[in-house]
GUDOZA-14749 format. One record per residue (C-alpha): x, y, z; residue in three letters; chain. Coordinates in nm, 4 decimals. Layout:
REM residues N
X,Y,Z,rest,kette
X,Y,Z,Ala,A
...
END
This chain:
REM residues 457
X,Y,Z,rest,kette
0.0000,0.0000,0.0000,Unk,A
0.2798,0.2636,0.0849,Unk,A
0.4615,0.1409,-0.2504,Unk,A
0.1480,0.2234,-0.4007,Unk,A
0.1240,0.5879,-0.2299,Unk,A
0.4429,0.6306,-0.2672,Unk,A
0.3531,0.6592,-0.6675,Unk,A
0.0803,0.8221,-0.6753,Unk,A
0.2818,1.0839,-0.4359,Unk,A
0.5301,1.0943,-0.7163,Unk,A
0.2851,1.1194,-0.9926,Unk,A
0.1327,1.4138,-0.9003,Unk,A
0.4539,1.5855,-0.7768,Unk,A
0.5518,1.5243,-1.1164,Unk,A
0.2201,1.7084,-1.2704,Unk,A
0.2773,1.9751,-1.0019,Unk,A
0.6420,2.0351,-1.1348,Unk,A
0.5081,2.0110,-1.5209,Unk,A
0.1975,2.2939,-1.4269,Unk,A
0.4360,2.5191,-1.2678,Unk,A
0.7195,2.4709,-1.5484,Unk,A
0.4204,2.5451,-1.8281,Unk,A
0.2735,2.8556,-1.6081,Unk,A
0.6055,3.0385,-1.5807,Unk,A
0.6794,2.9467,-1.9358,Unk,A
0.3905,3.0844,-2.0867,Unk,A
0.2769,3.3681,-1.8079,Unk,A
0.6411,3.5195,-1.6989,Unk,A
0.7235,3.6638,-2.0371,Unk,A
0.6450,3.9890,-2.1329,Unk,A
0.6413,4.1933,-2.4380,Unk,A
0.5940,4.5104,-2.6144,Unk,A
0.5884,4.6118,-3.0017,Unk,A
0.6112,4.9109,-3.1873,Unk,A
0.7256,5.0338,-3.5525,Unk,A
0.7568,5.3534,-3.7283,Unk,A
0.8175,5.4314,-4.1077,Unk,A
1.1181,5.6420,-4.1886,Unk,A
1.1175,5.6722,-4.5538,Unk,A
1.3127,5.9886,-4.5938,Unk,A
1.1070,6.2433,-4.7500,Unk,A
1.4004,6.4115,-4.9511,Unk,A
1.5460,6.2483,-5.2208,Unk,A
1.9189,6.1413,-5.0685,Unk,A
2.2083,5.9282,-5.1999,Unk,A
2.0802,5.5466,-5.1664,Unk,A
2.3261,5.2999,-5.0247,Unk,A
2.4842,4.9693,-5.1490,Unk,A
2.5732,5.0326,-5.4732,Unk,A
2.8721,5.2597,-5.6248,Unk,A
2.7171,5.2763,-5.9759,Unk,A
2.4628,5.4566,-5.8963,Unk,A
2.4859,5.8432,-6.0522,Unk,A
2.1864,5.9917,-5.8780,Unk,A
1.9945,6.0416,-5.5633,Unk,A
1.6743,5.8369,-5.4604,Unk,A
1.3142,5.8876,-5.7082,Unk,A
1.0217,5.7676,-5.5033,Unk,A
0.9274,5.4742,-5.3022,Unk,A
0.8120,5.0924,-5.4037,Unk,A
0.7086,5.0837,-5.0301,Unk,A
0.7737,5.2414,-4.7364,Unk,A
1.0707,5.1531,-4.5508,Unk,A
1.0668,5.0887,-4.1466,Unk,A
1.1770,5.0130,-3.8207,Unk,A
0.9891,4.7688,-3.6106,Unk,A
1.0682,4.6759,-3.2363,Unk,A
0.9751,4.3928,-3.0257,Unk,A
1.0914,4.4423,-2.6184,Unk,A
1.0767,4.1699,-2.4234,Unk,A
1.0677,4.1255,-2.0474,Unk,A
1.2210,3.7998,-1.8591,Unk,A
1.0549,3.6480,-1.4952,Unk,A
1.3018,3.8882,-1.3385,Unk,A
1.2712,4.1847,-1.4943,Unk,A
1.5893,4.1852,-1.7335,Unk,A
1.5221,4.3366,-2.0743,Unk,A
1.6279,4.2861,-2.4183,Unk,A
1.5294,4.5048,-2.7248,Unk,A
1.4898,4.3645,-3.0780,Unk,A
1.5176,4.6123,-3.3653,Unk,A
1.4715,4.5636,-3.7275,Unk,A
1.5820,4.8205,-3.9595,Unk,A
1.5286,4.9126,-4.3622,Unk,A
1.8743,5.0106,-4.4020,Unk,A
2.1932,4.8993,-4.5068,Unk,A
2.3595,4.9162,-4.1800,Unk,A
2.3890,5.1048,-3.8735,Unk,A
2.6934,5.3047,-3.8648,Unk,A
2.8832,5.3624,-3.5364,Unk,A
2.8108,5.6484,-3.4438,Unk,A
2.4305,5.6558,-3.4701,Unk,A
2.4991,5.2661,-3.2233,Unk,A
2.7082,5.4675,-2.9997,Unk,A
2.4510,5.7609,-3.0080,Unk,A
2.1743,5.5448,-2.9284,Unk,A
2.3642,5.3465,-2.6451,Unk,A
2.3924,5.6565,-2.4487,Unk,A
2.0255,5.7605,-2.5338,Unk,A
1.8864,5.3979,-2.3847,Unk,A
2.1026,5.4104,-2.1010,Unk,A
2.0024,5.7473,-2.0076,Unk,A
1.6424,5.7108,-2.0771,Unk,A
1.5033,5.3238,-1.9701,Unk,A
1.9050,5.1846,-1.7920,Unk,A
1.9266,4.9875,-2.0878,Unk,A
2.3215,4.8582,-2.2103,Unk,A
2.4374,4.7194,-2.4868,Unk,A
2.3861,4.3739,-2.4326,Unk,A
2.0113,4.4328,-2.3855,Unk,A
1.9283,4.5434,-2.7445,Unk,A
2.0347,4.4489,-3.0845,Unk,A
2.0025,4.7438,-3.3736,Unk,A
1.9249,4.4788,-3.6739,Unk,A
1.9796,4.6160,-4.0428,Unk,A
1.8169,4.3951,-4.3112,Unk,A
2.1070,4.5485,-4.5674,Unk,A
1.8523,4.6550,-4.8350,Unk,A
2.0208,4.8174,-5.1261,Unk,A
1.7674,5.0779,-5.1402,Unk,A
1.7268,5.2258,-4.8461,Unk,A
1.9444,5.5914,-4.7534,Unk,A
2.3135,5.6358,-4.7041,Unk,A
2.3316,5.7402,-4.3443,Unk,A
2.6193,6.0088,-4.2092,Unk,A
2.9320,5.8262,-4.1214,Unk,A
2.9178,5.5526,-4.3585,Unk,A
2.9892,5.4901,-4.7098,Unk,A
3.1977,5.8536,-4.7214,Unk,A
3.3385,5.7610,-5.0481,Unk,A
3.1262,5.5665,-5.2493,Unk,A
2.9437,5.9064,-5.3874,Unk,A
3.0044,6.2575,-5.5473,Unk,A
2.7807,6.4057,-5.2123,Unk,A
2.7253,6.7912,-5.2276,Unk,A
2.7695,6.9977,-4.9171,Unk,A
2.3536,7.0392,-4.9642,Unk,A
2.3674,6.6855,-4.9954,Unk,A
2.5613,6.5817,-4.7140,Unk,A
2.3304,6.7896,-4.4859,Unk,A
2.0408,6.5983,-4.6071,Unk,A
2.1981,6.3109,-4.4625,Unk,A
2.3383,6.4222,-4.1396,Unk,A
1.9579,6.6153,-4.0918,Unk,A
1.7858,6.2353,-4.1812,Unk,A
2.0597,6.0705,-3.9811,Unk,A
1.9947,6.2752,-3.6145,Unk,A
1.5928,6.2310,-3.7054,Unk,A
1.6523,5.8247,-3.7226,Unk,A
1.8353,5.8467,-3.4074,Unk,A
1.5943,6.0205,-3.2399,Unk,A
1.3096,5.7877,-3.3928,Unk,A
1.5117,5.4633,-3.2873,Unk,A
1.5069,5.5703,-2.9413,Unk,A
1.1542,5.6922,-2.9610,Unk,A
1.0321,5.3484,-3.1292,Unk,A
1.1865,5.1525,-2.8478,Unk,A
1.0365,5.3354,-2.5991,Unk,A
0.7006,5.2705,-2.7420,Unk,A
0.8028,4.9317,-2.7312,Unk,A
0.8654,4.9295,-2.4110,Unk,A
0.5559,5.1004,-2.2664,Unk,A
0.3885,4.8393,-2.4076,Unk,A
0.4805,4.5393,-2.2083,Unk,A
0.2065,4.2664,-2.1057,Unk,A
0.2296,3.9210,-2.0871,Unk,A
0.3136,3.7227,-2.3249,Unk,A
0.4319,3.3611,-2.4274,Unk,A
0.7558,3.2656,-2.5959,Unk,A
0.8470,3.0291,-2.8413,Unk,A
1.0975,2.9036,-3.0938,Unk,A
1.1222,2.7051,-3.4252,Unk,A
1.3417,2.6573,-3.7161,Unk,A
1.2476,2.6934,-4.0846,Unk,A
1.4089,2.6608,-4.4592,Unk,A
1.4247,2.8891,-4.7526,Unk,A
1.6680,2.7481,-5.0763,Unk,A
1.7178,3.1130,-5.2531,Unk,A
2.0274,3.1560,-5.1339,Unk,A
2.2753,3.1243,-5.3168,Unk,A
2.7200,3.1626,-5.2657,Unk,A
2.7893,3.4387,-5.4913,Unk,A
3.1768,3.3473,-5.4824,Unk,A
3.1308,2.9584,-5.5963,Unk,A
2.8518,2.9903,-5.8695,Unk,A
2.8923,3.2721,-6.1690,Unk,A
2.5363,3.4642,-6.1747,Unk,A
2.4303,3.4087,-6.5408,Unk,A
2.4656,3.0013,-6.4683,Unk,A
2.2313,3.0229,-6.1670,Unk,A
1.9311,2.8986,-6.3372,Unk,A
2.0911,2.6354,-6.5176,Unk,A
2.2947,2.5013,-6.2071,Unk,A
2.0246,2.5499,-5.9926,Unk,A
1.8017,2.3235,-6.2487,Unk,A
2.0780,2.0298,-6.2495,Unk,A
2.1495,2.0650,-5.8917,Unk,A
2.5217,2.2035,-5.9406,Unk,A
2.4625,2.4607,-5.7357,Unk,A
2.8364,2.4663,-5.5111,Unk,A
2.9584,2.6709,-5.1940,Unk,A
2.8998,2.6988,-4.8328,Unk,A
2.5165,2.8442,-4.7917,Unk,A
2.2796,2.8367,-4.4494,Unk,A
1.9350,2.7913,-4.5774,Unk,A
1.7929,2.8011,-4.2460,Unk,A
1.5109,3.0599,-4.0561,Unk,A
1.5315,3.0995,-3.7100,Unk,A
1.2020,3.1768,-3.5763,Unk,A
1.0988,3.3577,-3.2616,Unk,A
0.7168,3.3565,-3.1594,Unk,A
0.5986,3.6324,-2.9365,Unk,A
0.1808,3.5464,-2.9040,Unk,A
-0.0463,3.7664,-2.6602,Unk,A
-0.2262,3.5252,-2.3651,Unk,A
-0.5019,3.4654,-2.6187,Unk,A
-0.2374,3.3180,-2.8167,Unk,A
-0.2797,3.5882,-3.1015,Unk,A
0.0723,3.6706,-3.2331,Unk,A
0.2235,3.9671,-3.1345,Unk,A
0.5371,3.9757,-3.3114,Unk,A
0.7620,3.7156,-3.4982,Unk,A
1.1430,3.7346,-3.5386,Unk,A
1.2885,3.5519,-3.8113,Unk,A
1.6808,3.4831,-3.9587,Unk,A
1.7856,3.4336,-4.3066,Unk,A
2.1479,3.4369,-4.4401,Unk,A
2.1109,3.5955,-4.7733,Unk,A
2.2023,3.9516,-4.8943,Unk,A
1.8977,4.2051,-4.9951,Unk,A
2.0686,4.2655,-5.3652,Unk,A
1.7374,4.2069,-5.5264,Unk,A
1.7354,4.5108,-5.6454,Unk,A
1.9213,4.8404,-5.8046,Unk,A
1.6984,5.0652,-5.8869,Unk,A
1.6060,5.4093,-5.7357,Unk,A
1.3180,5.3309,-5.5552,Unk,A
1.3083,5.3332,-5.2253,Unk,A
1.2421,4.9742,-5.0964,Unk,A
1.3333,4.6981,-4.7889,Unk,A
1.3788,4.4612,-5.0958,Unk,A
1.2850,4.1100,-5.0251,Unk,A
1.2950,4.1005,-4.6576,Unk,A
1.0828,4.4049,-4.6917,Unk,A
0.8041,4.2202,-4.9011,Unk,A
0.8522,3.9516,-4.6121,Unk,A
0.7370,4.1423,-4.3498,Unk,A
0.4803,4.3103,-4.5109,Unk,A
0.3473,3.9956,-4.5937,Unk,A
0.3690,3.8209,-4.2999,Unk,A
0.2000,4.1265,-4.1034,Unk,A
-0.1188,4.0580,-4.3650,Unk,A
-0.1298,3.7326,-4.2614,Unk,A
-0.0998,3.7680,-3.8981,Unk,A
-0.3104,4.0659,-3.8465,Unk,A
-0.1804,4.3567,-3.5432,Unk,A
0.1122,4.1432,-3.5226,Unk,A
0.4526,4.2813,-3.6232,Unk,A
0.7481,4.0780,-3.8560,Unk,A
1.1125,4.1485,-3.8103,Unk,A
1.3679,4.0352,-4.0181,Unk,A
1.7133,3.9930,-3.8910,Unk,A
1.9843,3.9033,-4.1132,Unk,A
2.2213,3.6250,-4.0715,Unk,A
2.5854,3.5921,-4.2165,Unk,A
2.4998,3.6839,-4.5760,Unk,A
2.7942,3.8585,-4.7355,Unk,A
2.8885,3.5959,-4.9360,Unk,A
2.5187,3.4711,-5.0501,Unk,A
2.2975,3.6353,-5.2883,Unk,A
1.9443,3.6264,-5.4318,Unk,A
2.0051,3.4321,-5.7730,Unk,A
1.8660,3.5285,-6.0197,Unk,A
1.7574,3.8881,-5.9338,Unk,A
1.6849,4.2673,-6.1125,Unk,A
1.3234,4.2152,-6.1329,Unk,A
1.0255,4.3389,-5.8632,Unk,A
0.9019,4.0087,-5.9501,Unk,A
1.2125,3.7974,-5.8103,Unk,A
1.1782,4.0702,-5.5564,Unk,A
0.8578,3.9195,-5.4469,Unk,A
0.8709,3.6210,-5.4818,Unk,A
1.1559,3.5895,-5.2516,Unk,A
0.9820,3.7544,-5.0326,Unk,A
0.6804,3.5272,-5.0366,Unk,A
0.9095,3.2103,-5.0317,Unk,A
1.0970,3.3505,-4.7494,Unk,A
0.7488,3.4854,-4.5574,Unk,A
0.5884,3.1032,-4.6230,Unk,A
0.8925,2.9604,-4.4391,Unk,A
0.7827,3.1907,-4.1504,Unk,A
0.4449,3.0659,-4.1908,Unk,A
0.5565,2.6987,-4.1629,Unk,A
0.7372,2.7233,-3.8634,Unk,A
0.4473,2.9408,-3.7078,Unk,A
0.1892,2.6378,-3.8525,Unk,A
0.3564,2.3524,-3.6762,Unk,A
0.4040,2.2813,-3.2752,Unk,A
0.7058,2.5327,-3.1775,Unk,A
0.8999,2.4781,-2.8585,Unk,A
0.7917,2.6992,-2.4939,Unk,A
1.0657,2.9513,-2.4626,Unk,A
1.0937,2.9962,-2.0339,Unk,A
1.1090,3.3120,-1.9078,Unk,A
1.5032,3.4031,-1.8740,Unk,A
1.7015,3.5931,-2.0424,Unk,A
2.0494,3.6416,-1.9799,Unk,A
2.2264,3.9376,-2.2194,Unk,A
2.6520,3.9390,-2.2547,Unk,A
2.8136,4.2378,-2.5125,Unk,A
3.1745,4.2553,-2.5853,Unk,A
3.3791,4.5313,-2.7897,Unk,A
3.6846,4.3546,-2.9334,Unk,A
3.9731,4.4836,-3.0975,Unk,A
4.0093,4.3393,-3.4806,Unk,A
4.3619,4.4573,-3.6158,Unk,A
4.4067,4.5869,-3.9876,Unk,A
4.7057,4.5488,-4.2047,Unk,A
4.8897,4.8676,-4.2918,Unk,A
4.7126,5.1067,-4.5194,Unk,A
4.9040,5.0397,-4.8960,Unk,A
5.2237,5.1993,-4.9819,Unk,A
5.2111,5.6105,-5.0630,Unk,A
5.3231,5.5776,-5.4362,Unk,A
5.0337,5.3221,-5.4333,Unk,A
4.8062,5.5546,-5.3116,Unk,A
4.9634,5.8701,-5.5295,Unk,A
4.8856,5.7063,-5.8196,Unk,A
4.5313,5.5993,-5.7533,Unk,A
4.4503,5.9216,-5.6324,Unk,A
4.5753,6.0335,-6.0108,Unk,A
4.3185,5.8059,-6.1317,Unk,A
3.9672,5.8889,-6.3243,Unk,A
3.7000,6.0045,-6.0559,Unk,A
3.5555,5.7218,-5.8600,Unk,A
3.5211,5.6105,-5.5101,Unk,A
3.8811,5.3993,-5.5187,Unk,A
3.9938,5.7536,-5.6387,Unk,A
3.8146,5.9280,-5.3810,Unk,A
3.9308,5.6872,-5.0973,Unk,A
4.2902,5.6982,-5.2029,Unk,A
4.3041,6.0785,-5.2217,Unk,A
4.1424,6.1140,-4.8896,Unk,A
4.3518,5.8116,-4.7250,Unk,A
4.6509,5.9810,-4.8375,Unk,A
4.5735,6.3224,-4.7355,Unk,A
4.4828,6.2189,-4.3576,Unk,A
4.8203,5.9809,-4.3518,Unk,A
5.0003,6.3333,-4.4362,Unk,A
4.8512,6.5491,-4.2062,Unk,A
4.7422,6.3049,-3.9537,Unk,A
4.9950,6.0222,-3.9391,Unk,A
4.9039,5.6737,-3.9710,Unk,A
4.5768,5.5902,-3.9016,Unk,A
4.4754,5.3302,-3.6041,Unk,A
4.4803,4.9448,-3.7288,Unk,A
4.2438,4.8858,-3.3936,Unk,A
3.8603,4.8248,-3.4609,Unk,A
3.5922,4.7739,-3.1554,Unk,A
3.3986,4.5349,-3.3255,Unk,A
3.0745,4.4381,-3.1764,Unk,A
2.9351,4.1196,-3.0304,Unk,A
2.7177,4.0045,-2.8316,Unk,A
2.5565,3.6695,-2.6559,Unk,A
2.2243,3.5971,-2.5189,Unk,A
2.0443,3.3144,-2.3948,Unk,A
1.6867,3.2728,-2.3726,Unk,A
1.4984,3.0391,-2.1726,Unk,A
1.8299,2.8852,-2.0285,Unk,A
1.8972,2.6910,-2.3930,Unk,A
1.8471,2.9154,-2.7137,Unk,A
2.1765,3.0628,-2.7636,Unk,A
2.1538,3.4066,-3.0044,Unk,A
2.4662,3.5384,-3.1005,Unk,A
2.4971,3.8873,-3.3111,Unk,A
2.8064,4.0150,-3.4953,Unk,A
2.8912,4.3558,-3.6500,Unk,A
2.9786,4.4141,-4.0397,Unk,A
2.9011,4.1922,-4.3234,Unk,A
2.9416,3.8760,-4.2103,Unk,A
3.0360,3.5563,-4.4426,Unk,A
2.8728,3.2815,-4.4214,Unk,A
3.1251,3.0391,-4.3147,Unk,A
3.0928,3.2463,-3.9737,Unk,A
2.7521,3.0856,-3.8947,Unk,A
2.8859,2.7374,-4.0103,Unk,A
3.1439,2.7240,-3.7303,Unk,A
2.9678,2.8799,-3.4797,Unk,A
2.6837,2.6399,-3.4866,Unk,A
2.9486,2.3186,-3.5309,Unk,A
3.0646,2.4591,-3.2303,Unk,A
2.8429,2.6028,-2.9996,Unk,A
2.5341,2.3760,-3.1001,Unk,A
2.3050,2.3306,-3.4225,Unk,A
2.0413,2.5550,-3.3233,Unk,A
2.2320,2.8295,-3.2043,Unk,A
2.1323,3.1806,-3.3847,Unk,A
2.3459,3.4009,-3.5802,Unk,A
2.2372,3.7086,-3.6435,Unk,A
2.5085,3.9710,-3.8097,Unk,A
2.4987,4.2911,-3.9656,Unk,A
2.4183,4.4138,-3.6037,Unk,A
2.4632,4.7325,-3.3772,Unk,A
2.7858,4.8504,-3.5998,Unk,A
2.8064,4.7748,-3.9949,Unk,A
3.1776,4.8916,-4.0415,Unk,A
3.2810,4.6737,-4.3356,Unk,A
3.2409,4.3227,-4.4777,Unk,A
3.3925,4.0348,-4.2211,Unk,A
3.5796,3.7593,-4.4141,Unk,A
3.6791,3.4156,-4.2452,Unk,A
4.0642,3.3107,-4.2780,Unk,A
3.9486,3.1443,-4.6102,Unk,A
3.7781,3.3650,-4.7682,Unk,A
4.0494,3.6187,-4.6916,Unk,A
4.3386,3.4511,-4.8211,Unk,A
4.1297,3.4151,-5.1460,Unk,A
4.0828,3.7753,-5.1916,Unk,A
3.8265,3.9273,-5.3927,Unk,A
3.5403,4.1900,-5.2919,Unk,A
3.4205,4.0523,-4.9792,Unk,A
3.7929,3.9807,-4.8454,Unk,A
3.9685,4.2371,-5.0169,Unk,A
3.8572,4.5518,-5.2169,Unk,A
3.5294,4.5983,-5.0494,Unk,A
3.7290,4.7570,-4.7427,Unk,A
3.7449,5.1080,-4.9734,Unk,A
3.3739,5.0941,-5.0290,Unk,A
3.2981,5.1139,-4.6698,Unk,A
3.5955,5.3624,-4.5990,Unk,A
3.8159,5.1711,-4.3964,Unk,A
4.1879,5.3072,-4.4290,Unk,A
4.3568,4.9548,-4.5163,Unk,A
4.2601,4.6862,-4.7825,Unk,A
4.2546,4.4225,-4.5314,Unk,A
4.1808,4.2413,-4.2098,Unk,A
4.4853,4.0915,-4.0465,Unk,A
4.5020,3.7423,-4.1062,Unk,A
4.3558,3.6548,-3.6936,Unk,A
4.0419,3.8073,-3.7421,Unk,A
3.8233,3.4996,-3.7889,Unk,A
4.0454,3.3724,-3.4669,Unk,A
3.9833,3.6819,-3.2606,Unk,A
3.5879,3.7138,-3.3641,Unk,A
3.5250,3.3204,-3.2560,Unk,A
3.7418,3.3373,-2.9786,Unk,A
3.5395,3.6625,-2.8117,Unk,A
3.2262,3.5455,-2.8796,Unk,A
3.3402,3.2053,-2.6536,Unk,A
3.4281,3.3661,-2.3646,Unk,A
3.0933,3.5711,-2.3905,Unk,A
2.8781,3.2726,-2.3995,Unk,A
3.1239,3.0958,-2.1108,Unk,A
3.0062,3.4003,-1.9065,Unk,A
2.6904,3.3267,-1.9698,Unk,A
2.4725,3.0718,-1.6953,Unk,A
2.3517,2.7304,-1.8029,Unk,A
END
């Protein structure tokens, strides 16, 4: 008889210990959303590509900013922006870092500023200072746009944040197949070797998914990854390209709830084939249906902790090139390699030599004691992600171009190989060298280590 007790006793200890595990899980949460368009209303320079002759004509759709806050058991929170731009430049990160401390306590490990990289959204002031012939009227355009989306990144978040209730957590993985390494396979084949399955190069076809539903179990907001740069398009419409199209979608389907798209470690991975609004869309939709998937099936409870690590680690440059290299390239016809040598060699003269030191941005957090989300500054390549979840565990998330987009980040291979993403892109973005030194895949994976070691299990 007391053997039999004895189990029952256990029994419903056991239920006890499952009802309080599913209570905090789904009641302890809490979370806020807000989003705010911030299609300029000038035309201004568009960023991402140096052919372009012309400032902006118009908009395909508006571009945005959409924030999810969320709240853990114990009151620790962590801020989730998405972003229509190419990247966040450093000093509009370090701007807002003193604005969110000052205003809600908030540091930098508590909030990620996401940029989707769309290639036709605004330069912003600090970034890109070569790529264009900017006027002096021009350039205050920018700077004037680029203090107003401050200002309306720390506004947005605060909305966010004033509207906190509870909510329930969860998590799921998805696939999208778009994707496609830009450095293995030559762009005109795509079709073809996508047909036969010849398709070659290190890709990540997966979508992290993040689930944020109300207690009615409405969805509030959904956060979703995909490695894959937004190169769609080239024209000089303003536009969030197909990420864009994603979240517009998915906010039509999922009615008062809000999409944000995050990218992962895309620098090396384009949309194949592309130029059309119709490829635009469609990648959109494919990309928004893998959401939809993930959201359709049984996801897993998220419980309600959230730890939050940020690092600043210095990444070392090599030398900037030879003067006579320099001399004769600012000689050359006008472009922005002509531009960045002239202006390179100017500061060298009257400056010195500039500082081979970069604080480059990372951060760790851990949700519900087992999803590990890592972000990562700069345009990150996509062998990043590969080795980070080999080592750190398959479902860890990467999210890069995050907080600081300084330049494109190239892995040990891909920088011995060279080309734009290890090599010449560095002048696009400014940078007064033409490469990383040789550590910098070591010193990235090595940082972000010691920031998840910090973190509790």
């Amino acid at each position: 008889m007391s053997t039999i007790f004895r189990s029952v006793c256990a029994l419903f200890q056991g239920l006890a210990l499952s009802v309080l595990f599913l209570s905090a899980a789904e009641g302890n949460w809490k979370g806020g959303t807000a989003k705010a368009v911030i299609t300029p209303t000038k035309p201004l320079w568009m960023a991402g590509y140096g052919g372009r002759t012309e400032p902006s004509a118009g908009a395909l759709h508006d571009l945005m900013i959409r924030v999810v806050a969320l709240e853990d058991a114990a009151g620790h929170r962590g801020i989730i922006l998405a972003s229509d731009t190419l990247g966040i430049p450093q000093s509009m990160y370090d701007q807002v870092a003193t604005q969110l401390k000052t205003r809600y306590g908030l540091d930098r490990s508590q909030f990620m500023l996401n940029a989707s990289h769309t290639h036709c959204g605004p330069v912003l002031s600090g970034a890109l200072r070569d790529i264009y012939p900017v006027s002096e009227a021009q350039a205050r355009d920018i700077n004037e746009y680029s203090d107003w989306l401050t200002a309306e990144i720390v506004t947005t978040i605060g909305k966010a944040i004033a509207d906190l209730k509870p909510v329930t957590v969860s998590r799921g993985t998805g696939i999208a197949d778009f994707a496609v390494n830009r450095r293995t396979n030559r762009e005109p084949d795509v079709p073809m070797l996508r047909e036969q399955n010849l398709l070659v190069g290190p890709v990540d076809h997966t979508i992290p998914v993040l689930a944020v539903k109300r207690m009615d179990g409405s969805l509030l907001a959904v956060v979703f990854t995909y490695a894959c740069h937004n190169t769609t398009l080239s024209f000089q419409q303003w536009c969030g390209d197909y990420a864009g199209f994603a979240q517009y979608e998915l906010e039509a389907e999922y009615p008062g709830a809000t999409a944000l798209f995050s990218m992962g470690c895309g620098a090396d991975q384009n949309p194949l084939p592309r130029r059309t609004v119709e490829l635009c869309q469609d990648y959109g939709h494919r990309l928004s249906k893998g959401v939809q998937q993930v959201l359709q099936q049984p996801l897993t409870p998220v419980n309600p902790s959230l730890e939050t690590r940020h690092a600043l680690i210095p990444l070392m440059m090599d030398p900037p090139p030879p003067a006579a290299k320099l001399e004769q390239m600012a000689k050359d016809p006008v472009s922005y390699t002509q531009r960045w040598a002239a202006r390179l060699l100017k500061e060298i003269q009257t400056e010195g030599p500039p500082k081979r030191e970069y604080p480059y941005p990372i951060q760790a957090w851990r949700l519900g004691g087992d999803q590990l989300w890592i972000t990562m500054g700069g345009e990150v390549v996509v062998d990043f992600s590969l080795r980070l979840k080999a080592e750190l565990g398959d479902q860890t998330w990467i999210t890069a171009y995050s907080n600081d987009v300084m330049a494109y980040i190239p892995s040990r291979r891909v920088l011995l190989e060279g080309g734009y993403e290890g090599q010449s892109s560095m002048m696009v973005y400014g940078m007064p060298t033409e490469r990383w030194s040789e550590d910098v895949e070591e010193r990235i994976v090595t940082g972000i280590q010691k920031l998840v070691d910090s973190l509790g299990r």
